[in-house]
C-alpha positions in Angstrom: 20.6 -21.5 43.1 20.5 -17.6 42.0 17.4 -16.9 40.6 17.0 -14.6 37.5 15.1 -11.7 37.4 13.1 -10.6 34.1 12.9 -6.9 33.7 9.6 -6.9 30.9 10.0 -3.1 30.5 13.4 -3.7 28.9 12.0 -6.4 26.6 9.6 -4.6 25.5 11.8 -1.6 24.5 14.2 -3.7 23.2 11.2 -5.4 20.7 9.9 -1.8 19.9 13.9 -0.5 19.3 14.1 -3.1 16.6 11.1 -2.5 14.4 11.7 -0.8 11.4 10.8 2.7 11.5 8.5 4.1 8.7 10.1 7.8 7.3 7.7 10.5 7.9 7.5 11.2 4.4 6.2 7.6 3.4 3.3 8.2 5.0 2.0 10.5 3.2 2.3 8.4 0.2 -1.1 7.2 0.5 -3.2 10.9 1.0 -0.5 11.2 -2.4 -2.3 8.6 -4.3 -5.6 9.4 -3.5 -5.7 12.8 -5.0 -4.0 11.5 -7.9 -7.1 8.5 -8.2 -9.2 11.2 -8.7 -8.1 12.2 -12.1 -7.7 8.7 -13.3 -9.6 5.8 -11.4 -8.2 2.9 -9.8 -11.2 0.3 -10.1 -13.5 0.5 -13.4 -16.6 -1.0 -14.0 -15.7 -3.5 -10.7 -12.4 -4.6 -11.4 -8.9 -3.5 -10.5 -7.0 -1.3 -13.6 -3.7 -2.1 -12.8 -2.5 0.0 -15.3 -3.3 3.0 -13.4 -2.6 1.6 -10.1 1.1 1.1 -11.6 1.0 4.7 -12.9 -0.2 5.8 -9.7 2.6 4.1 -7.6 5.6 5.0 -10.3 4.4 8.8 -9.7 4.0 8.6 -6.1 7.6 6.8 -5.7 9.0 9.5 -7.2 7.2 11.7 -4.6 8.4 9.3 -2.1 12.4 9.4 -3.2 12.7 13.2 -3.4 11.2 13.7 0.0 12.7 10.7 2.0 15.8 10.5 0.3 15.3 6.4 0.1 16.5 4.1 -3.3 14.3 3.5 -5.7 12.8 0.3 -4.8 12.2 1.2 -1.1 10.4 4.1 -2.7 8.2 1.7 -5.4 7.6 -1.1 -2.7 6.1 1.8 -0.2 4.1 3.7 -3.3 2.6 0.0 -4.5 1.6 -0.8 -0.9 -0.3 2.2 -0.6 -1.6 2.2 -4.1 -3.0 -0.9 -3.8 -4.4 0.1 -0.1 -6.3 3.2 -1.4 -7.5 0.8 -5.2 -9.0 -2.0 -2.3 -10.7 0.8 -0.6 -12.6 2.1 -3.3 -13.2 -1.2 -4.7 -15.4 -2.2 -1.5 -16.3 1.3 -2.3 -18.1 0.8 -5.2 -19.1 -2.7 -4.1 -21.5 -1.2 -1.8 
């Protein structure tokens, strides 16, 4: 009986060759929304203001869509990920 060999280099390229890749540009989305945080707060008094954190994300989408040349939602899901990254950071912030 032939026996199979298992080549784990070529598995593991294969896993990392099929993970989405991030566009450079979407990275940035995050030092985006912190500089625009500082004007209008993300967390008051404690609690979350989702009113600006929406503000925040719609502004930093469009950022996002000019500079990555991605539709609108991929653009809004990336900006609310990182919005809400960057409004849970200075809640424990403040919580400490």
């Amino acid at each position: 009986m032939p026996y199979r060999t298992v080549s784990w280099t070529r598995i593991d390229r294969a896993g990392r060759d099929s993970r989405p890749t991030i566009p450079a540009g979407m990275r940035g989305a995050r030092a985006l929304i912190q500089l625009g945080a500082r004007t209008r707060p993300l967390v008051v008094a404690g609690r979350y203001d989702r009113a600006a954190i929406m503000a925040a994300a719609c502004k930093a989408a469009t950022g996002i869509q000019e500079r990555c040349g991605v539709s609108r939602a991929e653009a809004m899901s990336s900006a609310l990920k990182a919005t809400w990254q960057v409004a849970k950071a200075a809640h424990r912030a403040t919580a400490h």
